[in-house]
FILUM-907107 format. One record per residue (C-alpha): residue number from 1; residue in one letter; x, y, z. Coordinates in nm, 3 decimals. Example, Ala and Ser with C-alpha at 12.3 -4.5 7.8 and 13.67 -1.06 7.14 Angstrom:
BEGIN
R  seq  type       c1       c2       c3
R    1     A    1.230   -0.450    0.780
R    2     S    1.367   -0.106    0.714
This chain:
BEGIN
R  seq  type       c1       c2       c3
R    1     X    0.583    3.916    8.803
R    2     X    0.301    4.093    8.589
R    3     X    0.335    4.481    8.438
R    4     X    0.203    4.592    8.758
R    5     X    0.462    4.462    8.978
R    6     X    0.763    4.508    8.744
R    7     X    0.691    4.879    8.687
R    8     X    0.630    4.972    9.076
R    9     X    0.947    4.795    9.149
R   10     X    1.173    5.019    8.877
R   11     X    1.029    5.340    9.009
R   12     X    1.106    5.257    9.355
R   13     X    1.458    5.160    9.237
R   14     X    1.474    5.448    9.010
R   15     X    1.520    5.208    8.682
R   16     X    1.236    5.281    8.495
R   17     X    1.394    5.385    8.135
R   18     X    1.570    5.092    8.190
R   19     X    1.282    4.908    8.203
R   20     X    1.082    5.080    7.887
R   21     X    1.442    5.031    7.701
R   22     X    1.404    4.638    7.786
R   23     X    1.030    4.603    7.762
R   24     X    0.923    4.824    7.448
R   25     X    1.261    4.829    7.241
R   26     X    1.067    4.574    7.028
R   27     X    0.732    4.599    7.130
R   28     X    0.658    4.978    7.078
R   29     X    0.361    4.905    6.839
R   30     X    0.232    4.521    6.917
R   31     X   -0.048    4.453    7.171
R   32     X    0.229    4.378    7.489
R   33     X    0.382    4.751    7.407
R   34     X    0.037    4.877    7.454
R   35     X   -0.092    4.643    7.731
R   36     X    0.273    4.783    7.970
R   37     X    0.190    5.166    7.835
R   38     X   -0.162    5.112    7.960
R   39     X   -0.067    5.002    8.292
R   40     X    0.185    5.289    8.282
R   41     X   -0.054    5.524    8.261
R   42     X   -0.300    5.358    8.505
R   43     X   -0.026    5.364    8.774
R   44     X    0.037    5.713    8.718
R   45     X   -0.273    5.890    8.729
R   46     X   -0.412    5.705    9.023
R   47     X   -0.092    5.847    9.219
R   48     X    0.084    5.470    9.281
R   49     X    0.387    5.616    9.071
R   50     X    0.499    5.930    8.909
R   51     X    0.550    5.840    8.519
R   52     X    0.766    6.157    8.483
R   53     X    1.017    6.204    8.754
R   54     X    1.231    5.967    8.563
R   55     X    1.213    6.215    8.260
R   56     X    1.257    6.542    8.478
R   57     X    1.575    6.378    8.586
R   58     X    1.674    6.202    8.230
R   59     X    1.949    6.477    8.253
R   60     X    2.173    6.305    8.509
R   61     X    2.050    5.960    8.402
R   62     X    2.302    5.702    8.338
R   63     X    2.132    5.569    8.031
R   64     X    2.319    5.587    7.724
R   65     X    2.221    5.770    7.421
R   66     X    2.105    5.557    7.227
R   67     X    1.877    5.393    7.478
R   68     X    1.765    5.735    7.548
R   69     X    1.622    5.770    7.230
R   70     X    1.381    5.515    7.287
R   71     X    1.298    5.620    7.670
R   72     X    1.204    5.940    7.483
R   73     X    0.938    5.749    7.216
R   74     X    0.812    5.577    7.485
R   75     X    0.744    5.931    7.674
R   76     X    0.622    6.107    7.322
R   77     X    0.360    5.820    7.358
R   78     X    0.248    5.849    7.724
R   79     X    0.260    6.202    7.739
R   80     X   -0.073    6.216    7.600
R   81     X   -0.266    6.005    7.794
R   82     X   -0.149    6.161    8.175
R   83     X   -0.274    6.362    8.394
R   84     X   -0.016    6.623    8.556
R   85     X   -0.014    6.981    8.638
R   86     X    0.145    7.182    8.386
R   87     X    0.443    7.253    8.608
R   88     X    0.561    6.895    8.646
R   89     X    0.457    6.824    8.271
R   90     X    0.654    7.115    8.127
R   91     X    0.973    6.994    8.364
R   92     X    0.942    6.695    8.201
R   93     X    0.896    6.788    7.801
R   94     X    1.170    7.044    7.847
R   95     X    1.399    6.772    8.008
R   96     X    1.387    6.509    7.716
R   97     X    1.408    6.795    7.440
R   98     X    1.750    6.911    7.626
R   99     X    1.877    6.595    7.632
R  100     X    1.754    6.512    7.283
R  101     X    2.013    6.835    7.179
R  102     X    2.029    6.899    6.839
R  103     X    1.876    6.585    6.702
R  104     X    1.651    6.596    6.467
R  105     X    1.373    6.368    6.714
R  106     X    1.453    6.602    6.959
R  107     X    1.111    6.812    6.894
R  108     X    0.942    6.502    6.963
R  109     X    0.826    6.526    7.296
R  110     X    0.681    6.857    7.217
R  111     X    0.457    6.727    6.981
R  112     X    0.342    6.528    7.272
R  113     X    0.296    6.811    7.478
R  114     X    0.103    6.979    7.191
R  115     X   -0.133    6.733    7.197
R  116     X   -0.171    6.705    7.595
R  117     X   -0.262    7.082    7.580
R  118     X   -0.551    7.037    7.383
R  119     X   -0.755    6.882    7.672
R  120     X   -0.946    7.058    7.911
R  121     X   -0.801    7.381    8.004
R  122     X   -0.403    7.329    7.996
R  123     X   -0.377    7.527    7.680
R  124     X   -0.492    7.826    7.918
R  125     X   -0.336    7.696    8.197
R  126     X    0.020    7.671    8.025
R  127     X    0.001    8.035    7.894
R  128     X   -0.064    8.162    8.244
R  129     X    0.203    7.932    8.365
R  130     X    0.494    8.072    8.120
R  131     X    0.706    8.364    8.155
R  132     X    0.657    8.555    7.854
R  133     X    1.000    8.712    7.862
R  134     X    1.188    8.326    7.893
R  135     X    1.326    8.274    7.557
R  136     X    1.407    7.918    7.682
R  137     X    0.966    7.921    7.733
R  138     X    0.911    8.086    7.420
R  139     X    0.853    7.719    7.221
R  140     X    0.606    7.652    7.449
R  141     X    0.371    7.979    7.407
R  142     X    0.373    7.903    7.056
R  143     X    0.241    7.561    7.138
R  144     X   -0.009    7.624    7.377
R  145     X   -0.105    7.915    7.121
R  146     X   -0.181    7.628    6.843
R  147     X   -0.367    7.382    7.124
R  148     X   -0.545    7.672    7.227
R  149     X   -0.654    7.715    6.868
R  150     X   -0.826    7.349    6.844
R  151     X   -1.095    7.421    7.078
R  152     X   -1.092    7.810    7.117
R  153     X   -0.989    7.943    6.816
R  154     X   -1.114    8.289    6.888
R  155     X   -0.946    8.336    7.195
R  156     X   -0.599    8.189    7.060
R  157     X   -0.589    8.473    6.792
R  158     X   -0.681    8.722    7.084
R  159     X   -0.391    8.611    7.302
R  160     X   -0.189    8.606    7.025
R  161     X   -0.230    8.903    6.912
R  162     X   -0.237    9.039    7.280
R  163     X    0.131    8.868    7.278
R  164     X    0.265    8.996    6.927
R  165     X    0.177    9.366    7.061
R  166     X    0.332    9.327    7.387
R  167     X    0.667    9.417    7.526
R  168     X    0.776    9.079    7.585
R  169     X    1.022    8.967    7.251
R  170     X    1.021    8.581    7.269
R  171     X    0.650    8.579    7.380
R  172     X    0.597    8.844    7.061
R  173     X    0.768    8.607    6.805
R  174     X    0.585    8.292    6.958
R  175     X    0.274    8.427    6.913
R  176     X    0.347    8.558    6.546
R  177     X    0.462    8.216    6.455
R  178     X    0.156    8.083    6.581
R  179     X   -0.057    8.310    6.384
R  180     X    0.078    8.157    6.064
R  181     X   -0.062    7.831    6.165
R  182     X   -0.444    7.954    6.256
R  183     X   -0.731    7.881    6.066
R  184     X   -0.814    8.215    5.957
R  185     X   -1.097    8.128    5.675
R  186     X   -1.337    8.365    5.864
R  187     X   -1.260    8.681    5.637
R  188     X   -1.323    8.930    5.984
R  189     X   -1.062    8.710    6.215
R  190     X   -0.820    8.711    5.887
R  191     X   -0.856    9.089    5.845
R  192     X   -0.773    9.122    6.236
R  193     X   -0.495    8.891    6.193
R  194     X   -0.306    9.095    5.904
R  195     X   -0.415    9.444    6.108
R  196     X   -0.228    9.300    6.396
R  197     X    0.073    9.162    6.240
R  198     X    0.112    9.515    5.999
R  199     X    0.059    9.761    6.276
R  200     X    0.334    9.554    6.455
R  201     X    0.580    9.505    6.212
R  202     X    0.746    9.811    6.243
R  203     X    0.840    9.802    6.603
R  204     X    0.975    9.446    6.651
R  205     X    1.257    9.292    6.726
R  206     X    1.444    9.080    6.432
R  207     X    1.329    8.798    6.544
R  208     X    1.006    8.895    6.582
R  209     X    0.994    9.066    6.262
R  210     X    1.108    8.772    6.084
R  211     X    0.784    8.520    6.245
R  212     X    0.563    8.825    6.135
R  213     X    0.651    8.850    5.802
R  214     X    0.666    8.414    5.745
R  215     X    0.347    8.438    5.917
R  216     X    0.183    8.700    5.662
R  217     X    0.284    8.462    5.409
R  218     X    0.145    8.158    5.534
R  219     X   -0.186    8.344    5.545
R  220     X   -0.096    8.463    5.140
R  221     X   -0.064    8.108    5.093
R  222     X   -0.398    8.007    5.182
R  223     X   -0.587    8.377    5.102
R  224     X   -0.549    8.516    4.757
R  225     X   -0.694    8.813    4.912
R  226     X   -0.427    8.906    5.120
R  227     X   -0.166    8.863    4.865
R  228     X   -0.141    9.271    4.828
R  229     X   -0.088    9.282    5.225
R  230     X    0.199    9.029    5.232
R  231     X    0.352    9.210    4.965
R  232     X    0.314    9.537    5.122
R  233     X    0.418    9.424    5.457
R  234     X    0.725    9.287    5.311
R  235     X    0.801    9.496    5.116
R  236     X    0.808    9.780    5.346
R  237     X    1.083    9.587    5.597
R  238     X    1.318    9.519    5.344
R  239     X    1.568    9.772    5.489
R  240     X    1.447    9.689    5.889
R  241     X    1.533    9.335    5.832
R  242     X    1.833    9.168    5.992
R  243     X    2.006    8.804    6.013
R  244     X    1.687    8.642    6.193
R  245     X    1.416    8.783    5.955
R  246     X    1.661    8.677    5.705
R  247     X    1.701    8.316    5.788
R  248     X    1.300    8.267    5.895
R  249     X    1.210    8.384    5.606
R  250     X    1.498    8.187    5.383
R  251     X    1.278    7.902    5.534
R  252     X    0.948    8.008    5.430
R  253     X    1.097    8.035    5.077
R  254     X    1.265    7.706    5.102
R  255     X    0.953    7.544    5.182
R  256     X    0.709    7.709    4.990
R  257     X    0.849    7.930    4.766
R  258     X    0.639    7.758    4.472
R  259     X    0.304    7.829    4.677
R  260     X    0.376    8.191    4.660
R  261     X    0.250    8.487    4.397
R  262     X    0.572    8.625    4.213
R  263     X    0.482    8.959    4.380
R  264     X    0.523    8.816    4.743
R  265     X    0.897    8.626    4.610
R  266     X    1.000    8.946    4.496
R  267     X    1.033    9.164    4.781
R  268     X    1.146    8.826    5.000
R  269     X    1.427    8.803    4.687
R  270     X    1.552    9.247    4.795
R  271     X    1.533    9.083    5.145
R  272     X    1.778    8.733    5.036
R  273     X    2.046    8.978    4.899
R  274     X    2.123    9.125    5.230
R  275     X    2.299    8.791    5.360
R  276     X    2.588    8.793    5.522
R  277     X    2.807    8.540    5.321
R  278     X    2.897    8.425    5.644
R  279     X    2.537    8.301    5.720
R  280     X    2.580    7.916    5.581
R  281     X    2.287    7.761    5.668
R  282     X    2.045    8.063    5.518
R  283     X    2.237    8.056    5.197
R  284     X    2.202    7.703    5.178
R  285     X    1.769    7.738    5.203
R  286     X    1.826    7.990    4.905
R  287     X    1.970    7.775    4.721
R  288     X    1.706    7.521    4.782
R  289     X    1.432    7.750    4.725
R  290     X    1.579    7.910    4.390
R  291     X    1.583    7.502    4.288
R  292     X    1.237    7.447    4.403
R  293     X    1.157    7.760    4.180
R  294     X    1.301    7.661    3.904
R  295     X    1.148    7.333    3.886
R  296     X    0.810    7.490    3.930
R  297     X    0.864    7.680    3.572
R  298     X    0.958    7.971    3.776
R  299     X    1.327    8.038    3.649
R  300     X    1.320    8.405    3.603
R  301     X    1.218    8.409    3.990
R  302     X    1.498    8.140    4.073
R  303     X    1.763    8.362    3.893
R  304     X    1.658    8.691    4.068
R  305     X    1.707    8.495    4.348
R  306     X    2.097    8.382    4.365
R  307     X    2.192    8.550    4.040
R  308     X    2.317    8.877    4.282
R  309     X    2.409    8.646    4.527
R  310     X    2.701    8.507    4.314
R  311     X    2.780    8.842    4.135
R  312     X    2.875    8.978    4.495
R  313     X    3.002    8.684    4.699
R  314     X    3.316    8.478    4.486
R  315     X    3.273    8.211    4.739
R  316     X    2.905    8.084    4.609
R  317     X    3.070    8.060    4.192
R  318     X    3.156    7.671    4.317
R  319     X    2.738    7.704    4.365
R  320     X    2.835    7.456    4.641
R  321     X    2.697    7.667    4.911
R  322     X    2.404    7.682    4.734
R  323     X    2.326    7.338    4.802
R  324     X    2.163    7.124    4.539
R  325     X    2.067    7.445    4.299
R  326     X    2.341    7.341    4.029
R  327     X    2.129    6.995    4.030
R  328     X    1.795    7.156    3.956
R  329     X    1.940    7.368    3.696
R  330     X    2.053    7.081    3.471
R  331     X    1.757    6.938    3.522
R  332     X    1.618    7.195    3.295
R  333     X    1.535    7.111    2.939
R  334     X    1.827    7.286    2.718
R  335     X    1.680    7.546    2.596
R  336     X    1.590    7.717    2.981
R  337     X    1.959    7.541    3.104
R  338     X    2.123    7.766    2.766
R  339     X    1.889    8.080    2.863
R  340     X    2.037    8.071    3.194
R  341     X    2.397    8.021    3.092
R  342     X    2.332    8.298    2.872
R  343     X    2.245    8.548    3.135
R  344     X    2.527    8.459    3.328
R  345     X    2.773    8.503    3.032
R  346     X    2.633    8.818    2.865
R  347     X    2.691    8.948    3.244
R  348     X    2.987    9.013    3.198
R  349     X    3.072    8.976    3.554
R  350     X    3.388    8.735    3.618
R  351     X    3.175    8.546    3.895
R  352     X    2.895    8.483    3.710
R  353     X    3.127    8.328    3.422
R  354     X    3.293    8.120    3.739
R  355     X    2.940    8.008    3.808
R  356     X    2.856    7.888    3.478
R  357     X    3.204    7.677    3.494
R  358     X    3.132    7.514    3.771
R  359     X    2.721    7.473    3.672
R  360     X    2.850    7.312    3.359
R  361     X    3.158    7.083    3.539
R  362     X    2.871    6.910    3.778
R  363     X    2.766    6.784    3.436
R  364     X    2.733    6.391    3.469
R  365     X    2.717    6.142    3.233
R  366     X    2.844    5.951    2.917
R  367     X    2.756    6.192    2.695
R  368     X    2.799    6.546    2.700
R  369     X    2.557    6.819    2.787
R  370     X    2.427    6.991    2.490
R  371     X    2.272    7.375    2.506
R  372     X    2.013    7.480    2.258
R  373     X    2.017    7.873    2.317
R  374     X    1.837    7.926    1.987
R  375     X    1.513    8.072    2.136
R  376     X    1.668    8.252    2.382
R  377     X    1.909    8.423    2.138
R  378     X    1.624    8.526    1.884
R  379     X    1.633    8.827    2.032
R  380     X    2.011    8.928    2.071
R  381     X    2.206    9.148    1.786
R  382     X    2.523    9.034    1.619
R  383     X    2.735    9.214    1.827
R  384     X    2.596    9.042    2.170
R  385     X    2.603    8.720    2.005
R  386     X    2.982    8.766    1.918
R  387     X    3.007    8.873    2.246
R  388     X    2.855    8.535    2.358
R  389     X    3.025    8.320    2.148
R  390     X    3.395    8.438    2.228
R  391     X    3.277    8.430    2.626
R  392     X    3.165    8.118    2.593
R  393     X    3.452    7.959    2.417
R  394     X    3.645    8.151    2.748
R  395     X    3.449    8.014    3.018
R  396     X    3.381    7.634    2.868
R  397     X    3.707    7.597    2.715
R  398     X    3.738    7.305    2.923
R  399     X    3.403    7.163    2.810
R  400     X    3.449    7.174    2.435
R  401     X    3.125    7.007    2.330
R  402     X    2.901    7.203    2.557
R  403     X    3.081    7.511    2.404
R  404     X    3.080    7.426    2.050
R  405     X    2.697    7.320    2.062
R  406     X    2.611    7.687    2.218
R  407     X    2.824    7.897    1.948
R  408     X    2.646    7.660    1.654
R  409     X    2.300    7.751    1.805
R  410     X    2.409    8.118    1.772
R  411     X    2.462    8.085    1.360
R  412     X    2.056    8.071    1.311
R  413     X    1.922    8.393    1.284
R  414     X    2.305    8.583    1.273
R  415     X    2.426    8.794    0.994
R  416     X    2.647    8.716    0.702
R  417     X    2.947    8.876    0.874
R  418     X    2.854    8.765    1.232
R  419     X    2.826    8.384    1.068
R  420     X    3.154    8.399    0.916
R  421     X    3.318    8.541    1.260
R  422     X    3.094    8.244    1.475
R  423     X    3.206    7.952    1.258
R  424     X    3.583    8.078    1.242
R  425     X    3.556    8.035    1.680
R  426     X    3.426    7.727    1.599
R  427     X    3.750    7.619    1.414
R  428     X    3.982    7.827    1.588
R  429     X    4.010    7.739    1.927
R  430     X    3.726    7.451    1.931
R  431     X    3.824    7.254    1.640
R  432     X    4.198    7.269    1.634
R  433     X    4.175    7.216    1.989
R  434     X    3.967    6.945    2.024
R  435     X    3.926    6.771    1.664
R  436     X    3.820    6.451    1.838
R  437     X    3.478    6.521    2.043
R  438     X    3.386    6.892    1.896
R  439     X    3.524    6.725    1.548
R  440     X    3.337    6.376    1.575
R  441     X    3.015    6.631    1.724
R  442     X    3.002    6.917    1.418
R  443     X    3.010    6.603    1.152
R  444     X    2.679    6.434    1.342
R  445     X    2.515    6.766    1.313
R  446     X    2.639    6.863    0.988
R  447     X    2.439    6.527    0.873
R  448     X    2.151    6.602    1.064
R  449     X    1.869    6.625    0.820
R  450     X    1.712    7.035    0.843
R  451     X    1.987    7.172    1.050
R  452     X    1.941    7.540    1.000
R  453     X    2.323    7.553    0.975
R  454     X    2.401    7.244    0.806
R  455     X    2.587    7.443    0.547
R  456     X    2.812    7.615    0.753
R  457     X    2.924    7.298    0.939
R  458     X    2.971    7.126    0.623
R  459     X    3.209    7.361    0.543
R  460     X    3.422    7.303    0.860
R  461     X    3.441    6.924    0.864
R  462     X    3.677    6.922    0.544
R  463     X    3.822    7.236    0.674
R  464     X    3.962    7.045    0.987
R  465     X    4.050    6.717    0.811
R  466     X    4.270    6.970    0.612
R  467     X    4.395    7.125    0.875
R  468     X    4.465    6.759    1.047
R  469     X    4.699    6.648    0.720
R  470     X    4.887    6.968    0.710
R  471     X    5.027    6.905    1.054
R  472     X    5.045    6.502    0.956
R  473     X    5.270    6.619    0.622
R  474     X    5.618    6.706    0.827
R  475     X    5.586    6.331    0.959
R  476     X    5.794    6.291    1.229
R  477     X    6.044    6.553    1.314
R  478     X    6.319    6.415    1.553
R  479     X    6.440    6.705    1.704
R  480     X    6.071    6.753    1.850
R  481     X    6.047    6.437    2.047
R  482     X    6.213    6.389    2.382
R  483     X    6.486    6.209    2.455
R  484     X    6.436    5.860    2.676
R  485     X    6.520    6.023    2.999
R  486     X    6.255    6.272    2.956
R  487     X    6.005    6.063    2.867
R  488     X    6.093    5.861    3.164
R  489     X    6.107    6.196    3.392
R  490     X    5.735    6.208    3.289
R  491     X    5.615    5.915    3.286
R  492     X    5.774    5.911    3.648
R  493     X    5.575    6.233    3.761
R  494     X    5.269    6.157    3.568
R  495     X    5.289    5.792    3.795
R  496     X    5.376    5.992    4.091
R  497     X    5.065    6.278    4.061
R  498     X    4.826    5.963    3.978
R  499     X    4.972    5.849    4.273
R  500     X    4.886    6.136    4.520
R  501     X    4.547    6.156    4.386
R  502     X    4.425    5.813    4.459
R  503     X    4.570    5.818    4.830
R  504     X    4.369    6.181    4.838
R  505     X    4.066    6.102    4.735
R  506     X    4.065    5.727    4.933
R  507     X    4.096    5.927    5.236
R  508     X    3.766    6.085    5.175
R  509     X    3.607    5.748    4.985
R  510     X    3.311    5.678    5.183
R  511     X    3.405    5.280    5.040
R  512     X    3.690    5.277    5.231
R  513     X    3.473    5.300    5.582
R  514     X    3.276    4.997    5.453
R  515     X    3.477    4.765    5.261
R  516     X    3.816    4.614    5.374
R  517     X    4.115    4.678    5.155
R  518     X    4.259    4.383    4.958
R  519     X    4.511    4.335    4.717
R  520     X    4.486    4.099    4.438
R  521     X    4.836    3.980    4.334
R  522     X    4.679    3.793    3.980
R  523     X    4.381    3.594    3.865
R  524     X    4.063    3.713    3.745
R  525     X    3.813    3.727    3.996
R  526     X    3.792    3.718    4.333
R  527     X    3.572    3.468    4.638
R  528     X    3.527    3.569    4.945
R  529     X    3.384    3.401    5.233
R  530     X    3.104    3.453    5.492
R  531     X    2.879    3.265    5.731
R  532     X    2.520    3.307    5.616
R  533     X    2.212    3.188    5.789
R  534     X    2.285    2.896    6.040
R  535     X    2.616    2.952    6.074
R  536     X    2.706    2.762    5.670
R  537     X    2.970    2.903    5.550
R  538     X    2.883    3.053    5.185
R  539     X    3.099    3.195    4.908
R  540     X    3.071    3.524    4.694
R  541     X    3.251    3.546    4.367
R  542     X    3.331    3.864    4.161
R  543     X    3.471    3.884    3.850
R  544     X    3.760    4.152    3.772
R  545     X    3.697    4.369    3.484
R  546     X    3.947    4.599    3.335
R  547     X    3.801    4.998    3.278
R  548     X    3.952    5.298    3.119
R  549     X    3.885    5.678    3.090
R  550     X    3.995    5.887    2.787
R  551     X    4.077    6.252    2.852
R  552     X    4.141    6.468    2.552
R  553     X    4.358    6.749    2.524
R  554     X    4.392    7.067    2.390
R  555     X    4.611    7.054    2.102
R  556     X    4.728    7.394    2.116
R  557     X    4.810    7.364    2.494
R  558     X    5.104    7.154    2.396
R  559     X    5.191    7.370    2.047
R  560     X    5.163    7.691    2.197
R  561     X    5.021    7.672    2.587
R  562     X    5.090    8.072    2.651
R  563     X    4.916    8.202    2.311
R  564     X    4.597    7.957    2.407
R  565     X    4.623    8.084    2.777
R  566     X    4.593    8.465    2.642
R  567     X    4.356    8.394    2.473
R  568     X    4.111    8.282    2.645
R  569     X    4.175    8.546    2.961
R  570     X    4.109    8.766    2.650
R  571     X    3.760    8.578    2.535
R  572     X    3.666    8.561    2.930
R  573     X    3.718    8.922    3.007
R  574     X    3.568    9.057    2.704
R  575     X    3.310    9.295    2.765
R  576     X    3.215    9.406    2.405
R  577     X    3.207    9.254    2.090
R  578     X    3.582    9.262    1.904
């Protein structure tokens, strides 16, 4: 049977997305995919078929998902090229996009029906079609708006405008949308634009409010000349704005925060801090936008941004909320990363110092990460940089080498006195505490030719290795070490904790969902077996390799665990120099 005869046979049987699923699954793009979509569309618009009642009924279709997915390409494609009446088209669009749900594809078909506005006079035809007060319609008024706009882009921005001072709220925040996406290069169509969306501003709806004010900026983007408008605008809804203008406008920043002046991101930044903590997915685009900002050699904006954020909400100091912002900010070269761990610190706000904990912890790597706060700390008196240094030691305890190399970088440029207090924190906790990495780290700088503190840290390597024979001297003192059963009641819990970690975290191990478990009872590699190409039956062979991780300890949390412990809730809560 040819096209012809296959296709008028499935619409009379009411199998048609069965047949695009078995004709086009694999020919979507070659000549035969084009050849069946041009007979598709032949049979259609001369009225032998009707290409879209399958799709107005897709909902109750027994098709499957997956092959629903490609009935829909197949209708993004045809869409286009038939001729309907607006009613029966918009039946159609509106019935894939439902069933599409909350896929990302699922705007697909109304790209189509974007582009099958353009012609002729459906763009017209689909605005007087559409209830202005539908919310469910309100998608499409935004896209006949922007079809309208490719042949008559004078009367688009009149409608629209007509629309974003009317009563009707979804039809108003359609059309403001839509605004945002004109061509509005004609300086007397721009001015109308920004007259329209300002005078309007003030009596919208939140939603509404919100596609104003993203709109404004995507003209800013594109017109230095309204710059002072978008700020204005802006700035004078900071108060009116509400969860919607919020999370619109979290987008807009998201997306372009790096295309905007630093007086537009301000007033957007008053808006950011009203977020409910609550509101996930708008904290999440801050995030992303404070990264984007940050990147862009914009840190100053990006910490205006979620610095507040994390002072007021003690959820966002794991920054995971904030999306990928903690992976931007180490990104930064060391001198911007120690600026900004500097702000957070000299905050003294126990969030903040949370913050820079957890910014520091998603630290990857072999090596360490190393802060050079010199530049930023040019500035700072002894007393804030004794402040610094005994907040530091607090907060990064737990990363000794990242603390010890932003407490050396505050000796250059300190005081006598201030030096002598810096490089006695250096030795007491850091060094005592951690004579391996700190102690193995101060002795590579201390032979670093031209190290403004080379003499200070010269000082402190014989210092410790003093300090490291003095507790050597004693020997071994027997009534110290634990018996054999304790040792074994340790050994036994340390086994047992190891234990419970590694059934934890295999749990979550995405491995686990794509290799099979096996258990290797000795030898020294492993073969496994698989039938490759024709059915031969091939081998693969991997090597076992042994691996080990080194953790080391505070010293003093074994000598004295309560004393450390003080101290440091003493170091992270100070708010003054001592």
């Amino acid at each position: 049977m040819s096209d012809r005869d296959d296709i008028i046979a499935a619409a009379n049987a009411g199998t048609l997305p069965e047949l695009f699923v078995e004709r086009l699954r694999r020919h979507r793009t070659d000549e035969l995919g084009k050849a069946f979509r041009a007979t598709l569309t032949k049979l259609h618009d001369d009225g032998t078929i009707d290409v879209l009642e399958p799709a107005r009924q897709i909902a109750t279709s027994p098709i499957n998902q997956h092959d629903f997915f490609t009935v829909m390409h197949v209708y993004t494609e045809l869409i286009p090229t038939l001729d309907a009446s607006v009613t029966d088209m918009l039946a159609a669009v509106k019935a894939l996009s439902n069933r599409a749900g909350e896929d990302l594809a699922s705007g697909m078909p109304n790209g189509a029906y974007r582009s099958w506005a353009e012609q002729g006079s459906r763009a017209r035809d689909t605005l007087e079609t559409i209830n202005p007060e539908d919310g469910d319609d309100s998608a499409y008024i935004f896209l006949a708006l922007q079809a309208l706009a490719k042949t008559e882009p004078d009367a688009a921005l009149d409608r629209a405008i007509l629309y974003v001072g009317g009563n009707a709220g979804p039809a108003r925040s359609a059309a403001a949308k839509a605004i945002g996406t004109f061509d509005v290069n004609d300086p007397e169509r721009r001015a109308q634009a920004i007259n329209a969306l300002t005078a309007n501003a003030a009596s919208a709806d939140d939603n509404s409010l919100g596609h104003i004010l993203t709109a404004i900026c995507e003209i800013a983007k594109a017109h230095p000349d309204a710059h002072a408008d978008a700020a204005a605008l802006i700035e004078a809804n900071i108060v009116r704005a509400g969860d919607h203008a919020i999370h619109q406008l979290s987008s807009e920043l998201m997306f372009h925060a790096d295309e905007l002046l630093p007086e537009i991101v301000k007033p957007i930044t008053s808006i950011m801090h009203k977020v409910p903590i609550g509101n996930i997915g708008t904290i999440r685009n801050i995030g992303a936008a404070a990264g984007k900002l940050a990147s862009k050699n914009r840190l100053d904006e990006a910490l205006a941004l979620i610095t507040p954020l994390i002072s007021a909400h003690e959820e966002l100091t794991s920054l995971d909320p904030l999306g990928s912002v903690n992976y931007s900010l180490l990104q930064l070269p060391p001198d911007q990363l120690a600026r900004t761990i500097m702000g957070w610190l000299l905050a003294c706000d126990p969030n903040l110092g949370r913050a820079t904990m957890a910014l520091v912890g998603d630290h990857h790597g072999d090596a360490p990460l190393i802060l050079d706060p010199r530049s930023a700390a040019a500035s700072l008196d002894d007393p804030k940089r004794l402040l610094l240094a005994h907040r530091a030691i607090g907060w990064l305890f737990v990363h000794p080498v990242t603390a010890a190399s932003l407490v050396v970088g505050l000796l250059d440029g300190a005081g006598d006195a201030a030096q002598r207090t810096i490089a006695e924190l250096l030795f007491d906790p850091l060094l005592i505490n951690f004579s391996g990495s700190v102690g193995d780290w101060i002795a590579e700088q201390a032979k670093a030719p031209g190290h403004p503190s080379q003499t200070i840290l010269n000082d402190l390597v014989p210092r410790l290795e003093a300090y490291i024979e003095g507790l050597r001297a004693p020997g071994r003192i027997k009534e110290l070490r634990p018996s054999e059963r304790e040792r074994l009641i340790e050994n036994h819990r340390q086994h047992e904790s190891m234990r419970q970690a590694y059934k934890a975290s295999e749990k979550t191990s995405i491995l686990a969902s794509l290799a099979t478990r096996q258990v290797l009872l000795y030898g020294t590699r492993s073969i496994s077996y698989f039938k490759g190409m024709g059915g031969k039956q091939q081998s693969s062979e991997m090597k076992m390799h042994s691996f080990s991780h080194s953790i080391e300890s505070p010293r003093l949390d074994i000598l004295e665990p309560f004393d450390l412990d003080y101290m440091l809730r003493v170091f992270r809560a100070m708010k003054t120099a001592p």
